[in-house]
VOBATI-360024 format. One record per residue (C-alpha): x, y, z; residue number from 1; chain. Coordinates in steps of 0.5 Angstrom, whole numbers, plus 2048, in hexadecimal, padded with zeros to 3 digits. Layout:
REM VOBATI-360024
[site [X, Y, Z], NUM, 'A'] ...
REM end
This chain:
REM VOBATI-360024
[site [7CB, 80A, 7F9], 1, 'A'] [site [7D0, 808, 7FE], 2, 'A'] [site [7D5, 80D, 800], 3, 'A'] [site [7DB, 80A, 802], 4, 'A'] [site [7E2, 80E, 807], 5, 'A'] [site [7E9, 80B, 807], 6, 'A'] [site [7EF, 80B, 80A], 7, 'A'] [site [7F5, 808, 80A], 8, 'A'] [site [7FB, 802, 80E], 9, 'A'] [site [801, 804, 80D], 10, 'A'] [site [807, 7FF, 80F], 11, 'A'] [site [80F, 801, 80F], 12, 'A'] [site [814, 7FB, 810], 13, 'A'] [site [81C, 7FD, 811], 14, 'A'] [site [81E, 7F6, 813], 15, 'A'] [site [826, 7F8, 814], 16, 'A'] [site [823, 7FB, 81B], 17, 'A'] [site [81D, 7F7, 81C], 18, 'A'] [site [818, 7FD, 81C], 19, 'A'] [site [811, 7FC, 818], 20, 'A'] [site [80C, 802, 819], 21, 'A'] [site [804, 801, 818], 22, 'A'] [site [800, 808, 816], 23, 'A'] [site [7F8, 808, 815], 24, 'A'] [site [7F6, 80F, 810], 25, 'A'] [site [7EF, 810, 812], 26, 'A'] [site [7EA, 814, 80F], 27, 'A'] [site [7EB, 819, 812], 28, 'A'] [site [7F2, 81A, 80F], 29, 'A'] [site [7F7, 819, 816], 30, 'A'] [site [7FC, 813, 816], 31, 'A'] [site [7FD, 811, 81C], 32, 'A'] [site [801, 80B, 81E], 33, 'A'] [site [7FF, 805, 81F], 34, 'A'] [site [800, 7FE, 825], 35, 'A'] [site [801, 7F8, 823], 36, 'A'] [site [803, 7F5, 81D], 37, 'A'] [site [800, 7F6, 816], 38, 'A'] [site [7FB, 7EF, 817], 39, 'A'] [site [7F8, 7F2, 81D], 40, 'A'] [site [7F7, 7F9, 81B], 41, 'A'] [site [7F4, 7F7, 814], 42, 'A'] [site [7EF, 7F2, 819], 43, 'A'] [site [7ED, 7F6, 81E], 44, 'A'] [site [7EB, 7FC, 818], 45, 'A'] [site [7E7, 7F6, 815], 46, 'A'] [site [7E3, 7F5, 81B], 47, 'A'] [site [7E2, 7FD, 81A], 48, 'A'] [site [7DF, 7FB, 813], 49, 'A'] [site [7E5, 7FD, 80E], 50, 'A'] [site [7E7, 7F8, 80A], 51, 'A'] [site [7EC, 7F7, 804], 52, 'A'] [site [7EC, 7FB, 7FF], 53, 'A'] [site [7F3, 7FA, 7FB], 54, 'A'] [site [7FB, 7F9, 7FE], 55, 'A'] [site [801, 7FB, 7FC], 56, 'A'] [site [808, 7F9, 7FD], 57, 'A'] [site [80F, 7FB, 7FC], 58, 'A'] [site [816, 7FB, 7FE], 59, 'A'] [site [81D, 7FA, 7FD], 60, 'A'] [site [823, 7F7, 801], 61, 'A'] [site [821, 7F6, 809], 62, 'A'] [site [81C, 7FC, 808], 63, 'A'] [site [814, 7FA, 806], 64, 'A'] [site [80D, 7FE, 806], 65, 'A'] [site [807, 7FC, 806], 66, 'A'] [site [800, 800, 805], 67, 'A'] [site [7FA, 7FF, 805], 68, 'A'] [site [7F4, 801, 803], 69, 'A'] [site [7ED, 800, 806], 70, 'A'] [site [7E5, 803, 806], 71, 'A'] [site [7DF, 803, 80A], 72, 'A'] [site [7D9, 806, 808], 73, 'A'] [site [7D6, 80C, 80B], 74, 'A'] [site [7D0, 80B, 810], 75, 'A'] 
REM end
């Protein structure tokens, strides 16, 4: 049976300041903030062997939030 860890990506825009953060929640439960874009930060944990699990979005006016929800399996 195949054990499997997960971590999150978690993407918050306000676009009134033109700010957009990206943060990566490992295994090991630390957030730490990302570089780049949400695309480039999502390709480079596929290339890790993360891959998608589910997404959510949500926001309101010029706010936005974006998670997503990724595994891997534990070798």
């Amino acid at each position: 049976m195949t054990s499997w860890e997960y971590a999150s990506v978690i993407t918050a825009n306000d676009a009134e300041s033109q700010r957009a953060g990206v943060s990566v929640k490992l295994p090991n439960g630390k957030l730490e903030r990302q570089q780049g874009d949400t695309s480039s930060v999502l390709n480079r944990l596929g290339t890790e062997g993360w891959e998608l699990v589910s997404y959510h979005s949500s926001g309101a006016g010029t706010w936005g939030f974006e998670q997503f929800w990724l595994k891997r399996p534990v070798p």
